[in-house]
N, C-alpha and C positions, 0 to 999 in steps of 0.2 A: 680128786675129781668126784663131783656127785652123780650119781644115778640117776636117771630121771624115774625111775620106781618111789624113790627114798623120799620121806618128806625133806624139805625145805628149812635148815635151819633160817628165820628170820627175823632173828636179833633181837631187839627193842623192837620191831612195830607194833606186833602186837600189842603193845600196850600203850599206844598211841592211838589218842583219839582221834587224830588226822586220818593215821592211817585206816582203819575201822571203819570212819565214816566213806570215806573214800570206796572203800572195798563193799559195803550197806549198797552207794551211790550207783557202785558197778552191775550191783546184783538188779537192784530197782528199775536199774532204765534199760538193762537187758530185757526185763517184762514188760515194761512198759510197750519196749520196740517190739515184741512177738507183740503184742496187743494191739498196738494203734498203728503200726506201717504203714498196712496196706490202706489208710486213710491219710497216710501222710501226717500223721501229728506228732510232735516232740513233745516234751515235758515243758519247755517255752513257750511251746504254741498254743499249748491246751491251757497255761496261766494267763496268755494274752489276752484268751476267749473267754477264760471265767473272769477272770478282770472286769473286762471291756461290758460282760452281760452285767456286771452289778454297778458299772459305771458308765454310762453310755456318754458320750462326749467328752471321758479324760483329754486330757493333752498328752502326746507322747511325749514328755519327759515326764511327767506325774506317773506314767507306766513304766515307763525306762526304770523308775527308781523303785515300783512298785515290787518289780520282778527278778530287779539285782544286775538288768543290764547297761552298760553304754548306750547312749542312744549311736552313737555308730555302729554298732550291734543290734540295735532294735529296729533300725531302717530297711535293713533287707528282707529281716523275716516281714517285715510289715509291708513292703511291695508285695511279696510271696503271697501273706494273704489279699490284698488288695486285688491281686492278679487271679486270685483263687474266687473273687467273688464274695468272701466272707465278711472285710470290711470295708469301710468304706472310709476317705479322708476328709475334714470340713475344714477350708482353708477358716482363718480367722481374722475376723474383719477388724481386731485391734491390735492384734500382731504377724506381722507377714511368714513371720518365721515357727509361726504355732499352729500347728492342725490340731481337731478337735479327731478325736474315731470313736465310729459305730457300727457294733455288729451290725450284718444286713440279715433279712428274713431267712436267708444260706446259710448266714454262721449261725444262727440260734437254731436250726433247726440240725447241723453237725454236730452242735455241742451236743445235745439231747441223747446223742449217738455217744458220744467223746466217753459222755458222763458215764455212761451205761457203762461202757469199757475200764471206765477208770477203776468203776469201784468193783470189777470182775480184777481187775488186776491190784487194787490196794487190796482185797479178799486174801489172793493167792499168795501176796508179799508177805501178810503178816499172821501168814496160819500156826508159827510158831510162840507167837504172842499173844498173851491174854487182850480182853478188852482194856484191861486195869495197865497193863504194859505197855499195849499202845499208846492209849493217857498219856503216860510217864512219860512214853517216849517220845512224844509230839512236844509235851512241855520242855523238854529238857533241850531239845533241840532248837523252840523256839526261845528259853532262855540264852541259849549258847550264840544264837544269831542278833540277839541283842548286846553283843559283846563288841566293844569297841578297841579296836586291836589299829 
């Protein structure tokens, strides 16, 4: 029986990149959530919005794939903002079944906020990391997501 004092033998994971990133992922969106809660934004929500301001009239499946969701996964949070005022949906007069979304003057002026928070909290996540490590580690990760598995 182990102690709850005692470290944790944990096998292989440590050296498992799954697990690592996984445990990174934990540590991240715990700040994220002190940081943005009480605005109600997720790490989803806030790509929906950077998206959507450098794309105005995507289709939500061109965002669905954007962000790494299903669009059965992208429909609710997208009423949520819709309901919030943030976006807005434009039915599409060539396909019945394709909305076009647009931040509204609400959501661009949340992000302005969102952003300010973001980068008070990418700050605090990566104070253990050089600039030159960050780098690294942004490439590495966005190589690793170009991985076809």
């Amino acid at each position: 029986m182990t102690s709850t004092s005692s470290p944790l033998d944990l096998g292989s994971l440590p050296d498992l990149v799954g697990y690592n990133l996984r445990m990174a992922q934990v540590m991240v969106f715990k700040d994220f959530d002190r940081e943005l809660s009480d605005l109600d934004i997720t790490p989803a929500i806030f790509g929906v919005l950077e998206i959507l301001r450098q794309n105005q009239g995507l289709t939500q499946t061109r965002l669905a794939q954007a962000i790494g969701l299903d669009r059965s996964s992208l429909v609710p949070l997208l009423d949520k903002l819709e309901k919030r005022k943030v976006l807005e949906r434009e039915a599409s007069t060539k396909d019945r079944r394709s909305n076009y979304l647009h931040l509204t003057d609400e959501g661009e002026q949340l992000l302005v906020e969102v952003e300010r928070r973001v980068r008070l909290h990418e700050k605090r996540i990566l104070t253990r990391l050089t600039k030159s490590e960050t780098r690294q580690l942004i490439q590495l990760l966005m190589k690793l997501a170009k991985n076809d598995v």
